[in-house]
N, C-alpha and C positions, 0 to 999 in steps of 0.2 A: 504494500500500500504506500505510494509515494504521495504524498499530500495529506489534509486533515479537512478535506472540502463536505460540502450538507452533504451531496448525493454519496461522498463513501459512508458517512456516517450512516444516514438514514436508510439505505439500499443495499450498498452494495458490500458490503463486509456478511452482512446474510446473506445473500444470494452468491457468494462465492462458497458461505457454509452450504448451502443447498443442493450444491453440486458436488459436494463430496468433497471439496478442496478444504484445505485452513488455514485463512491467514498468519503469516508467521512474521512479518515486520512490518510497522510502521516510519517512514523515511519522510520526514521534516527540518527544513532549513531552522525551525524553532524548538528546541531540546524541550521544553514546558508543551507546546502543544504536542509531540507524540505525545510522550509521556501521559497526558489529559487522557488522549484521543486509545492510549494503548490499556490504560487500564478500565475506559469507558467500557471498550468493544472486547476486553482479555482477550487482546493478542502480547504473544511472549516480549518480544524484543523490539529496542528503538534505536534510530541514526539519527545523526544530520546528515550523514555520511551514504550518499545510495551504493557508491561504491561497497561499502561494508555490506551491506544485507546484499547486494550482487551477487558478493562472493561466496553468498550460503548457498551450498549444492543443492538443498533442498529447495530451493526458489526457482520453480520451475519458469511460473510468468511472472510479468507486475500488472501493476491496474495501476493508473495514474490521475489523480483527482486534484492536484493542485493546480492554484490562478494560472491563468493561462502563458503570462510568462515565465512561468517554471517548466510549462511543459518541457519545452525544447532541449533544457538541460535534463533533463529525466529519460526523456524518448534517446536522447541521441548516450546518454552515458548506458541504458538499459540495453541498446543496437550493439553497442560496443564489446559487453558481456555477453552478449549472442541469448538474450532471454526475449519471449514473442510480449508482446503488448496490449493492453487494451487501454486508452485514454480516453476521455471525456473530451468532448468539441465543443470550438474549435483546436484542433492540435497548433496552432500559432494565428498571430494577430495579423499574418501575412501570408498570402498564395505561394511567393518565393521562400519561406521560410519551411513553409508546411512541403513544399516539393522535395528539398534541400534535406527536408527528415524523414523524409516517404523513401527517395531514392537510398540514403545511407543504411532505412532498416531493407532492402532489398539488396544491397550490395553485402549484407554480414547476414544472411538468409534467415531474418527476423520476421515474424508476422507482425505487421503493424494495424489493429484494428479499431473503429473508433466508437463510443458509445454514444448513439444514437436511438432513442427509446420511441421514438416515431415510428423507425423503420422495424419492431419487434412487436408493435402492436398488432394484433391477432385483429381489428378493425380493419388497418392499413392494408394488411398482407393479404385480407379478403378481396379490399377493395380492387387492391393489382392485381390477384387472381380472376375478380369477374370481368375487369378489363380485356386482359391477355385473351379471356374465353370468349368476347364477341358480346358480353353481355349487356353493353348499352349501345353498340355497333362502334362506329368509331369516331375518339374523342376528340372531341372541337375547342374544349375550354378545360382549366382547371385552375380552381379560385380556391385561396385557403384565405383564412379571416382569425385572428385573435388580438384579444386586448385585456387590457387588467389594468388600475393604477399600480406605477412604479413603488416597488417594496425590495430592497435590499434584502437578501436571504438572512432569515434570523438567528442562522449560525453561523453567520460568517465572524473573521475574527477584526477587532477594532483597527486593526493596520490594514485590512484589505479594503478596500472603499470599492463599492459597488458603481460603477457612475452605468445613466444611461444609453451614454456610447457602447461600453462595454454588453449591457443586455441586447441592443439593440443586433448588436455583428455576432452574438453567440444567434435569437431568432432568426435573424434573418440568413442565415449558413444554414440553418438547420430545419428552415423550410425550402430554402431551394435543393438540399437533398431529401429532402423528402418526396418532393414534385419529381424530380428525377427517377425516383425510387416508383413511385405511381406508375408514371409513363415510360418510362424506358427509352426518354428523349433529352435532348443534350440544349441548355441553355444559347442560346445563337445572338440573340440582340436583345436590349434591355431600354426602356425606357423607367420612365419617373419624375415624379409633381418635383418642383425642384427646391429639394431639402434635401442637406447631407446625410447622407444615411447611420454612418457612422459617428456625428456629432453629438457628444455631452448634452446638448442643447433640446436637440428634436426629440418629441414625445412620439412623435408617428410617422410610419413611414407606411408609402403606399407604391408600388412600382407592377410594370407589365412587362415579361417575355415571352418572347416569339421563340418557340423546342422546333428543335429538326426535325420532328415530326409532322408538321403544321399544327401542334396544338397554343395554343393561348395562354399562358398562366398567368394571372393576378393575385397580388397578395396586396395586403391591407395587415400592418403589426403598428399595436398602438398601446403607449403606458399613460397616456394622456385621459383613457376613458374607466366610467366602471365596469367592473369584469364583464365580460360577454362571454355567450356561449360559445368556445372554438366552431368555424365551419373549417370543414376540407370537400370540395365538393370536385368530381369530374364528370362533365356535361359531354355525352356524346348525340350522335344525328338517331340514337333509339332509345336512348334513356338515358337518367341520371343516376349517380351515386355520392347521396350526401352522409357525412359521418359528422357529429354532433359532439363536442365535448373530449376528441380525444388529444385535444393539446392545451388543454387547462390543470392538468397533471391533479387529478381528481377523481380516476376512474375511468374506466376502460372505453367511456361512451356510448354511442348509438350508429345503426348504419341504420340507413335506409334506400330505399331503390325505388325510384320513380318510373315506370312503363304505362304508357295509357292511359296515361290523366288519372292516374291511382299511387298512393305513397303503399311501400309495405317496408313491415320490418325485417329486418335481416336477422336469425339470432347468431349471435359471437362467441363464442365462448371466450370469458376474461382468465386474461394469463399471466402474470407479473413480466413487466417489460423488461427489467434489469435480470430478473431467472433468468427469460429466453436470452437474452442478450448475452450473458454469461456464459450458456449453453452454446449458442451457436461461434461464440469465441472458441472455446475447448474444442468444438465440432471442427474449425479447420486447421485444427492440428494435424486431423487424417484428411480431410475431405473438404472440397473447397462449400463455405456458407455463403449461395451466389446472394443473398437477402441480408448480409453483413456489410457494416459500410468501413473502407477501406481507408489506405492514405489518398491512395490515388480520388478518391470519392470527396473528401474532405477538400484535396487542392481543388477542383474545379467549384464544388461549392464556395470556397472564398474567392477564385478570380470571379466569379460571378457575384461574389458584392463587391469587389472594387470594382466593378461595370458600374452597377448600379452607383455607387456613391458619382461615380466620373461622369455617370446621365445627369445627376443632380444639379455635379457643379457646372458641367458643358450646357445645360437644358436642352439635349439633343440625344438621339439615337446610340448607343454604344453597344460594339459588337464587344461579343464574350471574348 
């Protein structure tokens, strides 16, 4: 465990228990927070040192949960000890950075994988399945919508400052992999109302791409309003598929499927997003999890919001 972030605490330190694994170090640049963090969760052993817990033969992977500029030093010192990865997105505050740590864990034959709880919802994974099967015919549009006022995670620690630049480039990476994930189509041109995406400043951001597919995506991500219900919706020329709530990190949500001027429900079976995602990490140790999202996954979701920031500031057209 390298960091002392919410999501390890509250997720993912059980869901490594759950699969049979046990945590065996906690790795913090702050000897006080492992420490906290080590005797919270009883795991054995603490660093500041990742090097030190590397060198335990019994460390088979890591999991990396620290601010986003620690990753880099985590990912690329973990690459080096030849251990496979799972970190939390985005893996860097930069498209070039995040490449720079994709291609190093592939040159030292590291899996580098990233957590993304979007792409492991049993909602999601329907939705692409009834796509792929013809089930709305084919798609024309896909619009995802969320908002909340801005709230700092309540565990984070008093030296990490949450700003909403920060929230804004972790959603907005993490729906344009997820749109990706849906359709199976590659971001091509990017428009948007012209606010910096990335800015401390802006509460909302709204933008449109054009996928190689000829499909449409629009998003709408806003800390400026009260909560709303997440929409993910994909609109094809024979139906729709809207799913309800599944990125409000509140429960598994709703699908629905629209055919013939009639809504029905879909049922889902709820699954823990961090389990699967745990799961299908260990899964490509033998076999590849094509429904796991990569480094390579991560880079193009972030050169696709420096598009978008550069549509802001240009107020014009920007190819991916």
């Amino acid at each position: 465990m390298m960091g002392t972030g919410s999501i390890a605490a509250e997720h993912m330190v059980a869901a490594i228990r759950s699969v049979g694994h046990a945590p065996l170090w906690v790795v913090s640049r702050n000897r006080e927070y492992a420490r906290f963090f080590s005797e919270d969760l009883d795991i054995p052993k603490t660093s500041v040192e990742a090097r030190q817990a590397l060198s335990d033969p019994l460390v088979n992977f890591v999991y990396i949960s620290a601010v986003r500029e620690r990753r880099k030093h985590y990912i690329s010192t973990a690459a080096k000890a030849g251990k496979h990865i799972l970190c939390d997105g985005p893996i860097a505050a930069s498209s070039r950075v995040a490449s720079t740590l994709t291609q190093q864990c592939k040159d030292t034959g590291v899996t580098l994988m990233v957590n993304q709880p979007a792409r492991a919802s049993t909602i999601h994974q329907t939705m692409r399945r009834l796509l792929a099967e013809g089930e709305i015919g084919t798609l024309q549009s896909l619009l995802i919508i969320r908002g909340a006022p801005f709230q700092p995670s309540p565990n984070r620690r008093t030296d990490e400052v949450t700003e909403r630049g920060d929230i804004h480039l972790d959603i907005t990476a993490e729906d344009i992999d997820l749109a990706r994930f849906l359709t199976g189509q590659e971001p091509l041109e990017v428009s948007t109302l012209p606010v910096e995406a990335t800015d401390a400043d802006v509460d909302q951001v709204s933008y449109a791409i054009g996928m190689s597919g000829g499909a449409l995506f629009q998003a709408y991500e806003s800390f400026a309003i009260a909560e709303i219900e997440s929409v993910v919706m994909l609109a094809g020329d024979h139906g729709t598929l809207i799913a309800h709530g599944t990125l409000n990190g509140k429960g598994s949500g709703t699908l629905i499927r629209r055919l013939n001027g009639r809504n029905e429900l879909i049922p889902v079976r709820e699954r823990d997003q961090h389990f699967a995602t745990l799961e299908g990490f260990l899964a490509t140790f033998q076999r590849q999890a094509k429904w796991m999202c990569r480094g390579d996954d991560n880079v193009i979701a972030l050169r696709t919001v420096e598009a978008i920031a550069a549509a802001s500031r240009k107020r014009r057209t920007v190819t991916v």
